[in-house]
PDB file of N, CA, C and O in Angstrom:
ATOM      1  N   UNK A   1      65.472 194.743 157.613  1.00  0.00           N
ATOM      2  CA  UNK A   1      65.993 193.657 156.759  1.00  0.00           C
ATOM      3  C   UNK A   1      65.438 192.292 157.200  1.00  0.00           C
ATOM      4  O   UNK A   1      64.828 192.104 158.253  1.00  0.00           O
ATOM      5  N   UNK A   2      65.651 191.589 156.500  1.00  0.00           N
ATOM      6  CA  UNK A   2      65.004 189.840 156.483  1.00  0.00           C
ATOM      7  C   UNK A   2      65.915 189.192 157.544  1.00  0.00           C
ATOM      8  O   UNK A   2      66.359 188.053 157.398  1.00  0.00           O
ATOM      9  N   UNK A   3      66.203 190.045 158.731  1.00  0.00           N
ATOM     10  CA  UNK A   3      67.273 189.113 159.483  1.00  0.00           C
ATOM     11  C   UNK A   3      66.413 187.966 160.064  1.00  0.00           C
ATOM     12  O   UNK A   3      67.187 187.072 159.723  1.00  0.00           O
ATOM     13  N   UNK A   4      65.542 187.391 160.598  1.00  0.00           N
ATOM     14  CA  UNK A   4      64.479 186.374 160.823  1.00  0.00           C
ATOM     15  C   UNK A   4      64.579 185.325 159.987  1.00  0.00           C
ATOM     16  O   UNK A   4      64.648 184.145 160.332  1.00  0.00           O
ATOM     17  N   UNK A   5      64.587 185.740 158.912  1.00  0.00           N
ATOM     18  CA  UNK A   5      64.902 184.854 157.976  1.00  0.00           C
ATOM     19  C   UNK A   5      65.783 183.904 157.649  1.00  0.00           C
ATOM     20  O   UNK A   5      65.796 182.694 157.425  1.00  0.00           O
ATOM     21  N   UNK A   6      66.661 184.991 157.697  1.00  0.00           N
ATOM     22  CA  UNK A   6      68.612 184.273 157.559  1.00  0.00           C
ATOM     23  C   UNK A   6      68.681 183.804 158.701  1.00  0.00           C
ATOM     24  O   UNK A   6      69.368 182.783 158.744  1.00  0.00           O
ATOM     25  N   UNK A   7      68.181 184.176 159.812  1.00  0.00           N
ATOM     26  CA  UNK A   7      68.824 183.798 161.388  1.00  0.00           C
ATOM     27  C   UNK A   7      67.928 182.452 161.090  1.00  0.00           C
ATOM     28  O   UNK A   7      68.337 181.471 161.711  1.00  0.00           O
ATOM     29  N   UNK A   8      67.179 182.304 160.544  1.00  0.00           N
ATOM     30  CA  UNK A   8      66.218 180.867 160.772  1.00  0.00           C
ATOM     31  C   UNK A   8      66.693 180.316 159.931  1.00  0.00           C
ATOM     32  O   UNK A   8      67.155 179.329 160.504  1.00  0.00           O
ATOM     33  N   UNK A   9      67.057 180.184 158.385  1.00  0.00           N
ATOM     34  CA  UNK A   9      67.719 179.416 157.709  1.00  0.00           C
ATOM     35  C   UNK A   9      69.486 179.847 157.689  1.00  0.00           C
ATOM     36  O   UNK A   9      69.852 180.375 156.639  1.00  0.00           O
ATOM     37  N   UNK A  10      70.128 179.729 158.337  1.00  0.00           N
ATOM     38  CA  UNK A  10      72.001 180.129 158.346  1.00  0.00           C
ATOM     39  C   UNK A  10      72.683 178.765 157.217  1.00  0.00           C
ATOM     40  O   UNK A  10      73.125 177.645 157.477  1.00  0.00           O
ATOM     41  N   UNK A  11      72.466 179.640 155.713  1.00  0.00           N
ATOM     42  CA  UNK A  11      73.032 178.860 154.851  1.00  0.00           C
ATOM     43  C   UNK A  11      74.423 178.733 154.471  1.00  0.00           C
ATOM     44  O   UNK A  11      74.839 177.685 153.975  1.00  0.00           O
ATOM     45  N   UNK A  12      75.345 179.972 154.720  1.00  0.00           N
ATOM     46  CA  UNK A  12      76.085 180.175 154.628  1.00  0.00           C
ATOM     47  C   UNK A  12      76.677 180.909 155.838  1.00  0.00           C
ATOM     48  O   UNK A  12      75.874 181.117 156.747  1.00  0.00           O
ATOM     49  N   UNK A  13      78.191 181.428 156.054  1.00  0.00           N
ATOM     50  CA  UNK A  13      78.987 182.061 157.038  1.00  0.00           C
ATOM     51  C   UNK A  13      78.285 183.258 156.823  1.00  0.00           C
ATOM     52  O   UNK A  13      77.885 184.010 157.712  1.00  0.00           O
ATOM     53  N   UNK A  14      78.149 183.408 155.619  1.00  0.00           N
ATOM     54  CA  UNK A  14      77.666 185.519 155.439  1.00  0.00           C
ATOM     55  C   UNK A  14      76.501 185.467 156.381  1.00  0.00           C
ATOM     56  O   UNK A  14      76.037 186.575 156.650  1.00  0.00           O
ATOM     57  N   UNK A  15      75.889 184.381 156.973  1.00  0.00           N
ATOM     58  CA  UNK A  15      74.468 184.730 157.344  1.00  0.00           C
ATOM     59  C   UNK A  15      75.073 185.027 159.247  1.00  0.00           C
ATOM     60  O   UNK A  15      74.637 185.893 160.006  1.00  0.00           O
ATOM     61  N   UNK A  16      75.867 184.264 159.470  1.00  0.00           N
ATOM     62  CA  UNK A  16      76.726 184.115 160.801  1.00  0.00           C
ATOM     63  C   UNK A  16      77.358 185.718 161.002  1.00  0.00           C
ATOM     64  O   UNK A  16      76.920 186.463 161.879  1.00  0.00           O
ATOM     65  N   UNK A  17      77.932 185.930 160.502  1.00  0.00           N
ATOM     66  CA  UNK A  17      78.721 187.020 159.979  1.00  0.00           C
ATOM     67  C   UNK A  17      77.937 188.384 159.919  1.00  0.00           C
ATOM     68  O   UNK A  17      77.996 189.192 160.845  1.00  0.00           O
ATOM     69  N   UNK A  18      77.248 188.579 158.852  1.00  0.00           N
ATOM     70  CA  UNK A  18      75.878 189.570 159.145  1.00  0.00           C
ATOM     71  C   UNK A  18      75.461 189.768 160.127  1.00  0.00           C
ATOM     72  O   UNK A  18      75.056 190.914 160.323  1.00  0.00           O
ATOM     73  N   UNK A  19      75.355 188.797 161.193  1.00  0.00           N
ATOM     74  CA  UNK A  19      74.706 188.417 162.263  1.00  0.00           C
ATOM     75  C   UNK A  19      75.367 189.510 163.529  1.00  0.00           C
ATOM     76  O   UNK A  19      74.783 190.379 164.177  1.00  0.00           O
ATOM     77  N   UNK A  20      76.805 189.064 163.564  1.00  0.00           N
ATOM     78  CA  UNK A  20      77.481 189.783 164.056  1.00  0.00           C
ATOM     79  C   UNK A  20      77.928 190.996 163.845  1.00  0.00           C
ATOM     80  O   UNK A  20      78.513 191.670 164.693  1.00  0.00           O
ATOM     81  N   UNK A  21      77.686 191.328 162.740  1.00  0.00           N
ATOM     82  CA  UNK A  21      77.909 192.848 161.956  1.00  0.00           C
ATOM     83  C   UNK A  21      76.711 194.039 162.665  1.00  0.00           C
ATOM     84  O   UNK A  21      76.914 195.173 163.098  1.00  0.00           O
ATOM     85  N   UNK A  22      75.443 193.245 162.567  1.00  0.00           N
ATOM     86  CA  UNK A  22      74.325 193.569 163.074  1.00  0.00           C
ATOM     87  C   UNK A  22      74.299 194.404 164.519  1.00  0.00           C
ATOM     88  O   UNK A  22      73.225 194.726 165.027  1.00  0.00           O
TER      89      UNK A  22
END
């Protein structure tokens, strides 16, 4: 998945969140 992505732009909580789901 595009986690690099989200982890580099954190636009929202879901991206925080995902993060930790991960």
């Amino acid at each position: 998945m595009n986690t690099d992505d989200k982890n580099r732009k954190p636009r929202t909580e879901k991206t925080i969140k995902q993060k930790i789901a991960s």
